[in-house]
C-alpha positions in Angstrom: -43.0 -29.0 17.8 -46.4 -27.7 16.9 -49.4 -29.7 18.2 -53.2 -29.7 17.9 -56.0 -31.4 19.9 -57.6 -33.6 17.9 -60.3 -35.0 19.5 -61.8 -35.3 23.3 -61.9 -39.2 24.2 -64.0 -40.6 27.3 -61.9 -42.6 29.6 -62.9 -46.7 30.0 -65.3 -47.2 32.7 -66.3 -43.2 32.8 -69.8 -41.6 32.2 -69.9 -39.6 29.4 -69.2 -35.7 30.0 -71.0 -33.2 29.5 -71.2 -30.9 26.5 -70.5 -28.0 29.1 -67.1 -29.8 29.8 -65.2 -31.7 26.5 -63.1 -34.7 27.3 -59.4 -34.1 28.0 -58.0 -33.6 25.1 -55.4 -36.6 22.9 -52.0 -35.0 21.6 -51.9 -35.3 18.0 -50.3 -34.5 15.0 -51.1 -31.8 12.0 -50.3 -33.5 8.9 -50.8 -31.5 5.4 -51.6 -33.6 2.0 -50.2 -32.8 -1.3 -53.3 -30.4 -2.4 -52.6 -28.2 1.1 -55.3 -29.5 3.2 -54.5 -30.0 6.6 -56.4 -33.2 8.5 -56.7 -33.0 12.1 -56.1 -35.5 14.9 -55.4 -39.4 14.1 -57.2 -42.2 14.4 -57.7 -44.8 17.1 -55.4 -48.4 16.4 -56.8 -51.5 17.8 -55.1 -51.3 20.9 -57.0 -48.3 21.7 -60.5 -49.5 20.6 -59.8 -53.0 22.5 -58.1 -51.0 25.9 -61.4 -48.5 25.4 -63.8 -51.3 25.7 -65.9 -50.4 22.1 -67.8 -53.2 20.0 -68.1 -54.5 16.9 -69.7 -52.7 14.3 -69.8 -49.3 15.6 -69.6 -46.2 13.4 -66.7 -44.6 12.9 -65.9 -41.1 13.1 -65.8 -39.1 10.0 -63.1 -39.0 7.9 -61.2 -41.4 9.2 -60.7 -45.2 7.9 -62.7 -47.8 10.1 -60.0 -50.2 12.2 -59.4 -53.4 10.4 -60.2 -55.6 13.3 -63.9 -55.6 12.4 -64.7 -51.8 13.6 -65.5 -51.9 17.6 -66.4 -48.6 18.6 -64.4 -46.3 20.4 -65.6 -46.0 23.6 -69.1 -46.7 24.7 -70.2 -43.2 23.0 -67.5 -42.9 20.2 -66.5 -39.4 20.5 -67.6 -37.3 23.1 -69.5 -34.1 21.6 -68.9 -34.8 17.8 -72.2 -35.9 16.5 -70.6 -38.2 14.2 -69.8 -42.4 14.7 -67.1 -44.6 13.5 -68.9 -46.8 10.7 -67.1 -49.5 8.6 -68.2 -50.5 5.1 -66.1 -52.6 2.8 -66.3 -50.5 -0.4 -65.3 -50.8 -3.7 -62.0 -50.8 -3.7 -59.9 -53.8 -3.3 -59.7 -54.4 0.7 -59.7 -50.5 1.0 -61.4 -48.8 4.2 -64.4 -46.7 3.1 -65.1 -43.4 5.1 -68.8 -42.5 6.0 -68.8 -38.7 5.9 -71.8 -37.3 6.9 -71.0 -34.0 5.9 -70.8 -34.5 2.3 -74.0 -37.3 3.2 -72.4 -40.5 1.6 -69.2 -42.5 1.8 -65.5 -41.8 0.4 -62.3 -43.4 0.6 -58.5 -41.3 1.0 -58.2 -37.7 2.0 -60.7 -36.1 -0.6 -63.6 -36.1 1.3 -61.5 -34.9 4.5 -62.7 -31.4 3.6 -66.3 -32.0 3.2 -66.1 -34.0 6.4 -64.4 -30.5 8.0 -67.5 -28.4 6.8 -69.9 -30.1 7.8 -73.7 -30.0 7.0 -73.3 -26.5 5.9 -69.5 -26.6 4.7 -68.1 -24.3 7.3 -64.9 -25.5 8.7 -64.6 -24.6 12.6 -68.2 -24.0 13.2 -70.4 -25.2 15.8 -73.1 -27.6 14.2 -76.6 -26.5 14.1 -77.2 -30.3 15.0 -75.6 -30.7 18.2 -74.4 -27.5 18.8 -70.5 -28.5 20.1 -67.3 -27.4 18.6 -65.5 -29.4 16.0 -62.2 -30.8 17.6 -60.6 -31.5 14.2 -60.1 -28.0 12.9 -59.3 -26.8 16.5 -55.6 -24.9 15.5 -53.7 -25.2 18.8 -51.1 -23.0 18.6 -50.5 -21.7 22.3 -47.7 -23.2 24.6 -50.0 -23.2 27.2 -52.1 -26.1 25.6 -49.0 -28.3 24.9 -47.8 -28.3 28.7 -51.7 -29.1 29.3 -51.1 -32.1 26.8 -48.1 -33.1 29.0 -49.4 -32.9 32.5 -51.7 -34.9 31.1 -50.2 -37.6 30.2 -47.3 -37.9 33.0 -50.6 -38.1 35.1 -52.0 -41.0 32.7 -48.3 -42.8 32.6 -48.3 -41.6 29.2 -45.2 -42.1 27.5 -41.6 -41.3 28.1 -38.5 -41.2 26.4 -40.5 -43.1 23.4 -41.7 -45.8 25.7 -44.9 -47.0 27.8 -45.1 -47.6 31.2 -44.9 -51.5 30.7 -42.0 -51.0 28.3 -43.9 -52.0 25.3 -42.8 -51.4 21.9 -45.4 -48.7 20.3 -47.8 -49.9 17.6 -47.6 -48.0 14.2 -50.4 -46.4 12.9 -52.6 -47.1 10.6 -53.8 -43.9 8.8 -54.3 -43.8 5.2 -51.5 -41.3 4.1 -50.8 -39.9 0.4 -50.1 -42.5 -2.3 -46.5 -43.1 -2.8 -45.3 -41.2 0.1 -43.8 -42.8 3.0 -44.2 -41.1 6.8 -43.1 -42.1 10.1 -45.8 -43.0 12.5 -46.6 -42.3 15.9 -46.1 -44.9 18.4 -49.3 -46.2 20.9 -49.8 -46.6 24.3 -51.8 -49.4 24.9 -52.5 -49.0 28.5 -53.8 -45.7 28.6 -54.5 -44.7 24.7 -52.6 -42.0 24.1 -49.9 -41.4 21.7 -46.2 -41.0 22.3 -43.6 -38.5 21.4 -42.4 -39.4 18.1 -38.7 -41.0 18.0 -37.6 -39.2 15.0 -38.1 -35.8 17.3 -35.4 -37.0 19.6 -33.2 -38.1 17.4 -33.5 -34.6 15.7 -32.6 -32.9 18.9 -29.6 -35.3 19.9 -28.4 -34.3 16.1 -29.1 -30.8 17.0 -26.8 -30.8 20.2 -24.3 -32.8 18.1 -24.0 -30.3 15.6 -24.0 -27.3 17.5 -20.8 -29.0 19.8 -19.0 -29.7 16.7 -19.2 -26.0 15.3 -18.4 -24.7 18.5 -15.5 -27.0 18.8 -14.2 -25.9 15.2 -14.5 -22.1 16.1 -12.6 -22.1 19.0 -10.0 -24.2 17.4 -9.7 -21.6 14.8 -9.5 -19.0 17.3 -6.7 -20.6 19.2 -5.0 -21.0 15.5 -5.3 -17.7 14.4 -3.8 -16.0 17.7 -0.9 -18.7 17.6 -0.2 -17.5 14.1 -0.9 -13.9 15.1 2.1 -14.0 18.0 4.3 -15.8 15.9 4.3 -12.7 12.8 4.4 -10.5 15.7 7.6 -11.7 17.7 9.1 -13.8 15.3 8.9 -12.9 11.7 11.1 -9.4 11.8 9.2 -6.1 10.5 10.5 -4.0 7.7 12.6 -1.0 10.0 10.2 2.3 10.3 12.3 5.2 9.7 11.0 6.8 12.5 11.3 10.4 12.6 14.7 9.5 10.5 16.7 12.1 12.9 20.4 11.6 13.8 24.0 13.5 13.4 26.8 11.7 13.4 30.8 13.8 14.7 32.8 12.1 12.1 36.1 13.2 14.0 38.5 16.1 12.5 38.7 16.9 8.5 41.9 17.3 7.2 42.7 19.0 3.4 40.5 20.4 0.9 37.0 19.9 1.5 35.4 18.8 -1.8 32.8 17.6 -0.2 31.7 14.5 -1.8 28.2 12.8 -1.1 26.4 10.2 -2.2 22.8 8.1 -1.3 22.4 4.6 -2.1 20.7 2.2 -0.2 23.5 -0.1 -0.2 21.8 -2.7 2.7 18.5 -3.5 0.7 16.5 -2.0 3.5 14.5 0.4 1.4 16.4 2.8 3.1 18.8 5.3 1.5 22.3 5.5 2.8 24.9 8.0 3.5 28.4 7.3 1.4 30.9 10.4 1.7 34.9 10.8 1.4 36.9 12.8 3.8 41.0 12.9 4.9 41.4 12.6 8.6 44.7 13.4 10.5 46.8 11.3 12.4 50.1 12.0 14.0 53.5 10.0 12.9 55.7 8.4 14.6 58.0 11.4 14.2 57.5 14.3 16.9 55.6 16.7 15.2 55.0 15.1 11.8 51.6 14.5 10.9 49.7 12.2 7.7 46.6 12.7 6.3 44.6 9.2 5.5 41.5 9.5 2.7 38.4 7.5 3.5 35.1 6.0 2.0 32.9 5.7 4.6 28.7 4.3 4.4 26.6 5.3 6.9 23.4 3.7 7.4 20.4 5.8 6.6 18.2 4.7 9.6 20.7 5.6 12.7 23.8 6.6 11.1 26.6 3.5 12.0 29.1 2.8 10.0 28.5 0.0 7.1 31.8 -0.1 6.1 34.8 2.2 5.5 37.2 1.7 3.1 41.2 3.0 2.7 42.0 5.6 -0.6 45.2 6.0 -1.9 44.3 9.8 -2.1 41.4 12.3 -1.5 38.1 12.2 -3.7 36.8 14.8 -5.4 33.0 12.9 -6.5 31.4 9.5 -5.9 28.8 8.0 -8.4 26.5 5.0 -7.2 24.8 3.3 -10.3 23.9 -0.1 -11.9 26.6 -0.4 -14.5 24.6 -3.5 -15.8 21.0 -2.5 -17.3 18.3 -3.3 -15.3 20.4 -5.6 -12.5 19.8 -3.0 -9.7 20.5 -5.8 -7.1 23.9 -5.0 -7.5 25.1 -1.4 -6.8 28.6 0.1 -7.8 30.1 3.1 -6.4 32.7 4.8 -8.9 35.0 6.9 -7.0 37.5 9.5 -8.7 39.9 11.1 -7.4 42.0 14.5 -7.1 44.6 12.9 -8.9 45.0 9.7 -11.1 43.0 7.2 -9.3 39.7 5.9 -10.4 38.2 3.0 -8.8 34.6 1.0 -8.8 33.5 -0.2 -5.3 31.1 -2.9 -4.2 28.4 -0.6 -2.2 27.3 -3.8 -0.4 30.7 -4.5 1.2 32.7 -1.7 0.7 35.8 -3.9 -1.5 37.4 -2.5 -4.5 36.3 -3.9 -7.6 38.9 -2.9 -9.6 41.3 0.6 -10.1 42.3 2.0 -13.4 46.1 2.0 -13.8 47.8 5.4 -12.9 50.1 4.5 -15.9 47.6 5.6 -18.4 47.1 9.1 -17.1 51.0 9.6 -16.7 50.9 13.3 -18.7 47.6 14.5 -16.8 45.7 14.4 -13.7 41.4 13.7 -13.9 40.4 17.2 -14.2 36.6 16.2 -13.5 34.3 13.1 -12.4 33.9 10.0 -14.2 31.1 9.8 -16.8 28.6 6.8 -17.6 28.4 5.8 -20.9 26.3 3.1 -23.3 28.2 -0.1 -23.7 30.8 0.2 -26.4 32.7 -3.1 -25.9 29.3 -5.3 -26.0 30.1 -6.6 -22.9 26.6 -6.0 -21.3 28.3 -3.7 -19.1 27.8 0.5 -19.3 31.3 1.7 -20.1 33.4 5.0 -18.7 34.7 8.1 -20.2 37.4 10.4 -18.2 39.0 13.7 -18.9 42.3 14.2 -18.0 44.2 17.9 -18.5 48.2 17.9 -18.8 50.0 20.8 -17.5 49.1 23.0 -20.0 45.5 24.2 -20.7 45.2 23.1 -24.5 45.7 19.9 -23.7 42.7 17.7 -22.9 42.4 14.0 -23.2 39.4 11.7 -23.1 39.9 7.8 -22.1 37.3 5.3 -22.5 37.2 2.9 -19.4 35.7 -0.5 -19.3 33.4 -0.7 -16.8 33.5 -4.3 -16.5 37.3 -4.7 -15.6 38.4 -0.9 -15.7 40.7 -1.1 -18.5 41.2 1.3 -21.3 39.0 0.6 -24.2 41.6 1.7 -26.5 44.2 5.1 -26.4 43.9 8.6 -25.1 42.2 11.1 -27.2 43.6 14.7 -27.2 41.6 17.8 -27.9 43.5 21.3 -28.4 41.1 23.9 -27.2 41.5 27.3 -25.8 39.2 29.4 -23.6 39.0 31.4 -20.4 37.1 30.2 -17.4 36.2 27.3 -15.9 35.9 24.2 -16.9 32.7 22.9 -18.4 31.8 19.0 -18.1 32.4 16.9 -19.5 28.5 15.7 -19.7 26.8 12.9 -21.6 24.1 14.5 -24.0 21.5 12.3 -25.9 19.2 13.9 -28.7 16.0 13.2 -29.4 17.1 10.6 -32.4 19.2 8.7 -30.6 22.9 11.1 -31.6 25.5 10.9 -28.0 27.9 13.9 -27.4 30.1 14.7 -25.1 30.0 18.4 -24.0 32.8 20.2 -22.4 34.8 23.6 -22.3 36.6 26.3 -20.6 34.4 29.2 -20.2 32.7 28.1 -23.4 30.1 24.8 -24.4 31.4 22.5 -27.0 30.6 19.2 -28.5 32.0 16.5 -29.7 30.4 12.9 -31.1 30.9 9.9 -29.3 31.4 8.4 -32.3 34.4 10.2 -33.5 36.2 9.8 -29.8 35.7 6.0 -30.6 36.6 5.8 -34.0 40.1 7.8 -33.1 40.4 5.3 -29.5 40.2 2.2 -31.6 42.1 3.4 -35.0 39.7 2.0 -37.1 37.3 3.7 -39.1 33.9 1.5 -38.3 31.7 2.1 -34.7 29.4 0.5 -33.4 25.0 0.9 -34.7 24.3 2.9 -31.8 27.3 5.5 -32.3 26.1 5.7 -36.2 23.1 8.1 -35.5 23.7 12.3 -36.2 21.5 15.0 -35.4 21.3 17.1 -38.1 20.7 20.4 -36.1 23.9 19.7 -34.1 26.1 18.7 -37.4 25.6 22.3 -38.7 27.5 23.6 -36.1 30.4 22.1 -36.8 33.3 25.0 -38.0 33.7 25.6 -41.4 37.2 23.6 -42.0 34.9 20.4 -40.5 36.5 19.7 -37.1 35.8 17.3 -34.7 34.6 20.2 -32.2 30.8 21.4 -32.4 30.3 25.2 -31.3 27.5 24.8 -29.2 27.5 28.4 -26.7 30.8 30.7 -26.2 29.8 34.1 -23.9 31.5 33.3 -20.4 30.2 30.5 -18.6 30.0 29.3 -15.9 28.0 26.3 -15.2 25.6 23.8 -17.2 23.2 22.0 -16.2 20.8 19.3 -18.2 16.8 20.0 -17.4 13.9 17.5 -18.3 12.0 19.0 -21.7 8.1 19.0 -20.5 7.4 18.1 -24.3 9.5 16.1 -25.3 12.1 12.9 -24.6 15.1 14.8 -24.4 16.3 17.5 -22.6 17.4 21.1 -22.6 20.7 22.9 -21.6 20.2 25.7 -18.9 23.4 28.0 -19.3 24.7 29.9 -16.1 27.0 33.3 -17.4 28.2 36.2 -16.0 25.6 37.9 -17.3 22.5 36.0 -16.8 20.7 32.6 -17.8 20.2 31.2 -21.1 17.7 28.3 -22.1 19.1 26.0 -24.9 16.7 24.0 -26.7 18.2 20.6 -26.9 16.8 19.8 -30.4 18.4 23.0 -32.5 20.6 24.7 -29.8 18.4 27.8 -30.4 17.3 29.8 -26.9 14.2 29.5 -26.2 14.7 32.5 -23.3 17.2 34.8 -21.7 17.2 36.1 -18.6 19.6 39.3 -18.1 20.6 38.9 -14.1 24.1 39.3 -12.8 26.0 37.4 -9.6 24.7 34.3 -9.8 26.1 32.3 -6.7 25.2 28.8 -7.5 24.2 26.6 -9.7 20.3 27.1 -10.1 18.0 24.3 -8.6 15.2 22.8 -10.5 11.6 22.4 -9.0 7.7 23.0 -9.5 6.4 26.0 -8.4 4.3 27.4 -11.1 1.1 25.3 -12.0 2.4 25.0 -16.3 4.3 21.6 -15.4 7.4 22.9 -16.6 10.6 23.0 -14.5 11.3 26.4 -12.5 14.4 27.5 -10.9 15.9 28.7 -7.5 18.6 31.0 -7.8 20.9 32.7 -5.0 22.1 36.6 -6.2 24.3 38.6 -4.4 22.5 41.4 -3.1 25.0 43.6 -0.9 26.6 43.0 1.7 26.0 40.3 4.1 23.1 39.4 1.9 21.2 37.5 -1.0 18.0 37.7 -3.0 16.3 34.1 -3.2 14.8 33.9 -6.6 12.3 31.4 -8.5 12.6 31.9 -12.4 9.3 30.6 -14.5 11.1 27.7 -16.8 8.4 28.3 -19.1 8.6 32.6 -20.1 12.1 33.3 -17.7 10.3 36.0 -16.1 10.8 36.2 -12.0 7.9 34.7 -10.2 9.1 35.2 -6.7 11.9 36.7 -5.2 12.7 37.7 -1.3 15.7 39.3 0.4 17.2 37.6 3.9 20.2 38.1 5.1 23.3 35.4 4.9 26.8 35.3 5.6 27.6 31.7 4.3 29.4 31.6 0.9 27.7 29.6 -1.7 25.2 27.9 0.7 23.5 24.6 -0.8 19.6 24.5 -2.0 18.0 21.9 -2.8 14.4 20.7 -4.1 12.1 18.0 -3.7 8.8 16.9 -5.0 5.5 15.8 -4.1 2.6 13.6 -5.1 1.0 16.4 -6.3 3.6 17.8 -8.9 4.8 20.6 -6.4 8.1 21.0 -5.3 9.1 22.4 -2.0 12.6 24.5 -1.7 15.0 24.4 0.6 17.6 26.7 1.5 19.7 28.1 4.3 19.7 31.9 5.5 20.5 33.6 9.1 17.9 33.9 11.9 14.6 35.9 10.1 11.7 37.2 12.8 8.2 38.1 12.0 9.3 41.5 13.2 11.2 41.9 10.5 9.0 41.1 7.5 10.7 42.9 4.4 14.3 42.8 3.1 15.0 45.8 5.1 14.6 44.1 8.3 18.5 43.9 10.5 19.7 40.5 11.4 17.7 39.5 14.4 19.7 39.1 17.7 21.5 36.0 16.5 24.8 36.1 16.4 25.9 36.0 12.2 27.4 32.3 12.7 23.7 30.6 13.4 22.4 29.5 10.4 19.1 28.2 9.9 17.4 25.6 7.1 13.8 27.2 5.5 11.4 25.7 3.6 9.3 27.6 0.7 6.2 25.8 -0.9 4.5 27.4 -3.5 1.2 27.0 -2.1 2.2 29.4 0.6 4.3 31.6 -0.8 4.5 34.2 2.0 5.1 32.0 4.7 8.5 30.4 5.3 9.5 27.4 7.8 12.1 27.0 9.9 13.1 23.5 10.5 16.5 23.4 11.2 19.8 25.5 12.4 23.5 24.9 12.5 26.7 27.1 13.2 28.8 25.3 10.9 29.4 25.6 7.3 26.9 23.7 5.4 29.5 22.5 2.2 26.9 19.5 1.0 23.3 18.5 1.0 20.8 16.0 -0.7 17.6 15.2 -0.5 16.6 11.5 -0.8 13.1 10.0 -1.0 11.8 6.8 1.5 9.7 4.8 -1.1 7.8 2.8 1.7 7.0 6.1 3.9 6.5 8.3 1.5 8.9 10.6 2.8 11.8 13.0 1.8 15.0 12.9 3.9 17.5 15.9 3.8 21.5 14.8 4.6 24.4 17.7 5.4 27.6 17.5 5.5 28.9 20.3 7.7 32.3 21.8 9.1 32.0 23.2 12.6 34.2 26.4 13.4 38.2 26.0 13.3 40.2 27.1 16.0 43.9 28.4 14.5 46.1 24.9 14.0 43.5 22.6 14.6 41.4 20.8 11.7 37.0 21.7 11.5 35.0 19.1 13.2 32.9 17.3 10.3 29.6 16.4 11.3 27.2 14.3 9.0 23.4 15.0 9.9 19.6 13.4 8.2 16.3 15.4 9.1 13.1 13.9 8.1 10.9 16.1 5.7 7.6 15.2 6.6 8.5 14.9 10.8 10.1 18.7 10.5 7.2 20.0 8.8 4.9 19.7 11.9 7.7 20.5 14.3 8.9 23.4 12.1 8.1 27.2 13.4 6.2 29.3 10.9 7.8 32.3 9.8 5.2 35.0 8.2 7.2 37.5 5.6 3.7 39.5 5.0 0.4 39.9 6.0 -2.4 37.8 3.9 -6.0 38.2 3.2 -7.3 36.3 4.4 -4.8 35.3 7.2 -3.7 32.3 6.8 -3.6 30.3 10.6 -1.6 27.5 11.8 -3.9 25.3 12.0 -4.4 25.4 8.4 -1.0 25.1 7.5 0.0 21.9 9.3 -3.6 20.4 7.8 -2.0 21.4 4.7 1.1 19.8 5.4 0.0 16.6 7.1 -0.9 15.5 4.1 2.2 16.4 2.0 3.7 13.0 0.6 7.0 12.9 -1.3 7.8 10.9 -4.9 11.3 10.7 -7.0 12.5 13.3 -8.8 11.9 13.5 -12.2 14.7 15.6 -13.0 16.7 12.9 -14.8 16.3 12.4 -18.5 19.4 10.2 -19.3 19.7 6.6 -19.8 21.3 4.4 -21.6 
């Protein structure tokens, strides 16, 4: 609280000081008016003029209203070193004190002549007068702490007030200044004993508000404090987090394989984890009852993608040859169906959450043929809301081929067999689902040759009737011009030996293109006219060619495997855009028709994965030996088109890799790799099988770096695992068809 001295008062019964040495000095009060003058100190009540012994009729100071109990004077010599009396003079106004300023040389009444009484005979505030030559007390600014404990010493020593009261326990007088008009202000309280004024009350009050205040907020942080770590323990130990796939590492002995090994695998996060799981088929062996006598058992088993346990495993009447997880109903994606077909005659939909059958298509239907290929998804034809089925059976002669439409809501026929009479050498084609750009669906199959044929007319002939459905209606012209010149059923679409086809995403337009695998090389269909769009002249092709981004166009690129002597194979990348070879290198492999696979990154880049034997920096060049590894260690590479020259090993195996996928962690940004792999045979006994997941993103900063050929400049490995630290994985865009 800011104080000032306002004046220098003569205690009762003292002499007067002298001008050398000012009276102790009265706390007071600066008070501002609504012009922004500031008036100093506060005038005496009648307690203080009767306890300071003055008279009637003195003169009052300056600027200050005369008391209203006739005007005794202050003390016996008003203010000590002033120069100026109290004076009282009833004045114009209506019972209003007058003020006798001698400074402006006549009388005033309220707070405008304060100013003139401040300046004094020559109108300088805070100037000694030329009269008496003492300081003016009013304008004194006191803003040291040292004068306000001089105030209090002071008046402890007087029995000056405390805690708001005098000494007697007296209730304070209010004052009696003259204050604005209108505006109401607390006044000081009095001492009557000693004459000076007492701490305000309102001061206090303030303070105890103060403390009040200041408790309370304290008091509401720390209870917010104690809330918030109370709710911070219970997310922590009590709501479960979603599972980290950390490092997302395991292998998994799956016991003996009996039979053919078709090698079947599927992902699906069948759990709703966000995680991807395993699902695979496989026969195991058991012995019989019988000495000697053996039977083989067919499986589906789930395996979870985080640490490889079994979900579920479910009995098959015989071995599968493919398993398909889909949504059969459009856009309900809570619930996932697993369609299984088999070597034979059995085709059955499974629940992937539980592992129950669902329902199995009659064996009755497919009594002259056996399912010569997997089941494919179709639109809804019934308008059930459900995606429907189509099969291909073959009898026990080649010519004949028979499709069947299957419900896929209770996995009954969806009317009678269809047969096709067809001849051709080579292996079998499709079937495969192909939608044009306007809308036109065709089924496309063959041996050793591509042909088509319209949904429509497989529906017409199933039903008897000569009326489809809107969405079987649509033709493509381009295709319809195929057809052969007596108008069959069957559309020629490519006839010069092949031997595999594979749908790839058009980069300009909604539909896609057929890539054609021959004995002779790779074709490039345009899916709009059937017309190549480029041929690539290349014999012994070992598998089918793998899609992926390597050059920067934004068109699809392909992997290839070539046979390239013996004991080895040329790795290829083919520019989907011109079909000319943009990178090619030799290494040296034993395993027949080894897997590769592709995956893709948030920055339109694939990476490429494939297996080869043990490769050493000290052999850079395709005429490099086989290291010292023995033949039957294989190991897993990784090419990325940024680094072309540099390969990476993450992985190795002495099995037979017969299966691989690559599947994509939404939350974690992160590509997973799942095998299925045989482990050597010994004579009579079955090949261990051995499921095993690597994590992408984790095996690229353990992997080793292999460097094929010297860079400038030299590329370090530092800056390669910067490089791939921040590699982060996306789905495939591969897939063009839906219905």
């Amino acid at each position: 609280m800011a104080t000032v001295l306002s004046r220098a008062l003569k205690l009762p019964g003292k002499e007067s000081q002298p001008r050398d040495h000012p009276a102790p000095p009265v706390l007071g009060r600066e008070r501002r008016g609504s012009g922004g003058e500031v008036g100093r100190g506060r005038a005496p009540t009648r307690a203080m003029l009767q306890a300071s012994g003055g008279e009637e009729g003195a003169t009052p100071a300056p600027g200050v209203p005369a008391p209203p109990g006739g005007g005794r004077a202050f003390g016996e010599a008003g203010v000590a070193g002033a120069g100026r009396v109290w004076e009282t003079r009833r004045g114009g106004t209506a019972g209003g004190a007058r003020f006798w300023c001698p400074g402006a040389g006549e009388s005033c009444c309220g707070r405008d002549c304060h100013s003139a009484c401040r300046r004094g005979p020559k109108g300088r505030a805070g100037k000694k007068s030329p009269d008496l030559g003492e300081y003016d007390p009013l304008t004194q600014a006191d803003s040291d702490e040292s004068e306000d404990d001089l105030v209090l010493n002071l008046q402890q020593k007087n029995g000056g007030v405390k805690n708001g009261k005098s000494p007697l326990g007296e209730a304070p007088e209010p004052d009696s200044d003259a204050e604005v008009a209108g505006a109401a202000k607390p006044h000081l309280s009095e001492v009557t004993t000693e004459g000076y004024p007492s701490e305000p009350l309102g001061g206090l009050e303030q303070k105890a508000t103060s403390s009040l205040v200041s408790y309370v907020r304290t008091s509401v942080f720390l209870l917010t404090l104690v809330i918030s770590m109370i709710l911070v323990l219970l997310c922590a130990f009590l709501i479960p987090c979603p599972p980290r796939d950390l490092h997302s590492t395991w292998s998994r002995h799956l016991g003996s394989q009996a039979g053919r090994d078709l090698s079947p695998l599927e992902l699906a996060d069948v759990n709703g984890d966000g995680l991807r799981d395993v699902l695979l088929s496989f026969v195991t062996s058991r012995n019989g009852s019988a000495a000697g006598s053996s039977r083989s058992t067919a499986n589906l088993v789930c395996l979870s993608g985080m640490n490889g346990s079994t979900l579920w495993s479910s009995p098959l009447p015989e071995e599968a040859q493919d398993i398909t997880c889909l949504d059969l109903i459009p856009g309900n994606v809570a619930e996932i169906i697993c369609l299984v077909t088999g070597t034979h005659k059995m085709l059955s939909a499974f629940n992937a959450t539980s592992g129950k059958a669902i329902w199995t298509l009659n064996a009755n239907y497919l009594s002259n043929g056996t399912l010569a290929a997997p089941v494919v998804v179709l639109p809804d034809l019934d308008e059930d809301g459900v995606r429907d089925l189509v099969v291909l059976a073959i009898g026990e002669m080649q010519p004949d081929l028979c499709f069947l439409l299957v419900s896929g809501w209770t996995g009954s026929p969806v009317g009678r067999p269809v047969k096709y009479n067809i001849m051709g050498v080579g292996n079998l084609i499709g079937p495969q689902v192909y939608i044009t750009a306007n809308g036109a669906v065709y089924i496309l199959f063959g041996f050793g040759n591509i042909q088509a044929v319209a949904l429509r007319d497989i529906f017409v002939q199933a039903q008897n009737r000569d009326s489809s459905p809107p969405s079987l209606q649509i033709e493509e012209p381009e295709w319809e011009k195929r057809r052969s010149i007596n108008l069959s059923e069957l559309i020629d679409v490519y006839s010069d030996g092949v031997e595999l086809l594979q749908m790839v995403k058009a980069p300009d337009s909604n539909c896609s293109n057929l890539l054609v695998t021959t004995r002779q090389g790779l074709v490039l269909l345009r899916g709009q006219n059937l017309t190549p769009y480029w041929t690539l002249s290349l014999q012994g092709i070992r598998s089918q060619p793998t899609p992926g981004y390597f050059t920067d166009d934004q068109t699809l690129d392909f992997l290839l495997q070539i046979q390239d002597g013996l004991g080895m194979k040329k790795m290829m990348v083919v520019d989907g855009d011109s079909g000319s070879i943009a990178w090619s290198y030799s290494a040296p492999c034993h395993m027949k028709e080894a897997p590769t696979t592709s995956a893709v990154t948030s920055d339109q880049k694939s990476v490429f994965l494939f297996w080869a034997e043990g490769l050493s920096p000290a052999y850079p060049n395709s005429d490099a030996g086989v290291g010292a590894e023995p033949p039957s260690l294989h190991h897993l590479y990784l090419l990325h088109p940024a680094f072309p020259s540099i390969f990476l090993d993450l992985a190795n195996t002495s099995g037979t890799v017969t299966a691989s996928e690559v599947g994509i962690n939404d939350l974690w940004k992160d590509a997973f790799y799942v095998t299925r792999t045989t482990g050597p045979s010994s004579e009579g006994h079955p090949a261990p099988l051995v499921v095993s997941k690597l994590s992408l993103r984790w095996a690229l900063m353990e992997g080793q770096m292999v460097q094929l050929k010297e860079t400038t400049p030299k590329i370090g490995r530092g800056e390669l695992r910067r490089f791939l630290s921040r590699i982060k994985f996306v789905d495939s865009p591969y897939q063009v068809n839906s219905f």
